[in-house]
Phi, psi and omega in degrees: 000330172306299199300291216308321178291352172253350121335288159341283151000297179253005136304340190248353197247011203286145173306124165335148141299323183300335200310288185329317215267339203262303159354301177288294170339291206283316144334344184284144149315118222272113182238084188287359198218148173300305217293342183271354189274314193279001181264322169289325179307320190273013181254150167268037188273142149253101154256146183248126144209153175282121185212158175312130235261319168307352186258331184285309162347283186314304176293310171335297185314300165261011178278311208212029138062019170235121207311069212045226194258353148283337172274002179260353182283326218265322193282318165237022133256030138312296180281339194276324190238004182062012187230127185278096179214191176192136172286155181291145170269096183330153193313318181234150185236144156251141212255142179220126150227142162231197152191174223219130156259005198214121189298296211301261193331316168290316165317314162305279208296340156284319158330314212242351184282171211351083169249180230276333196235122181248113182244133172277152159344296193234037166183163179241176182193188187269151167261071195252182186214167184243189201286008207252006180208120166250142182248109188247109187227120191247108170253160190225128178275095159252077163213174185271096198327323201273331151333293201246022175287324172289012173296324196250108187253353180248070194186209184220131161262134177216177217210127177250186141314316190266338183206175195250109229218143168220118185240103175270163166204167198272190169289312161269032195055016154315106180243153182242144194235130159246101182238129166227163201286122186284165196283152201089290170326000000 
């Protein structure tokens, strides 16, 4: 009866979840302008910063001619569900962009990335959020797309004139865009 009360015990006593994310929210860097969103997308940098959910649009918009972070939420459930819609996106986002030379590696790290069970040291927990935090993660592929494209299976590949789009989500529509500029363009 003891182990079972100390079992309790530390089931009841777990660190908000929410706390890690929201912590990390407020720590982020402020990113108020398109021109500064495009200046980290074009550095080979991996950054996390917080932006204005019109402004992170606005670089969608004119980055890949698609109407922000609603048209790509809308762009993957089309494919996922054959039905096109989008959840409200909160006012401010953390904006993640990365980029990967390396398909294999990137393939590993999506697998495994915001997946549904977050385990911690001494405990696991669901990987939810509450609406005040959104997550948008834009990776840029250098590699040879038409090569490595079957790495990536947990997810919807779509296709414009100008790119090569591999689109994934969290359990709470957090998405992450794997994209490159097609050769020509």
């Amino acid at each position: 009866m003891n182990e079972d009360s100390n079992i309790f015990h530390i089931l009841t006593n777990l660190e908000n979840p929410f706390e890690e994310t929201e912590r990390d929210h407020r720590n982020l860097s402020k990113c108020e302008t398109v021109d500064k969103l495009q200046t980290i997308d074009n550095s080979s940098l991996n950054v996390s910063v917080s932006a204005p959910k019109n402004v992170f649009d606005s670089f969608l918009k004119e980055k890949f001619d698609i109407d922000g972070i609603s048209g790509f939420m809308e762009i993957y459930t089309k494919l996922h569900i054959g039905e096109s819609f989008s959840l409200p996106v909160p006012e401010n986002i953390t904006a993640i962009f990365k980029v990967s030379n390396d398909p294999f590696e990137l393939a590993h790290f999506l697998a495994h990335y915001q997946s549904t069970i977050i385990t911690t040291r001494y405990s696991s927990y669901l990987n939810l959020h509450n609406d005040s935090i959104y997550r948008f993660t834009l990776i840029r592929a250098d590699f040879d797309w038409e090569k490595h494209a079957n790495q990536f299976c947990t997810g919807y590949h779509y296709e414009t004139k100008q790119f090569h789009f591999f689109i994934r989500s969290s359990i709470q529509f957090d998405l992450t865009v794997l994209y490159q500029k097609k050769a020509g363009t």
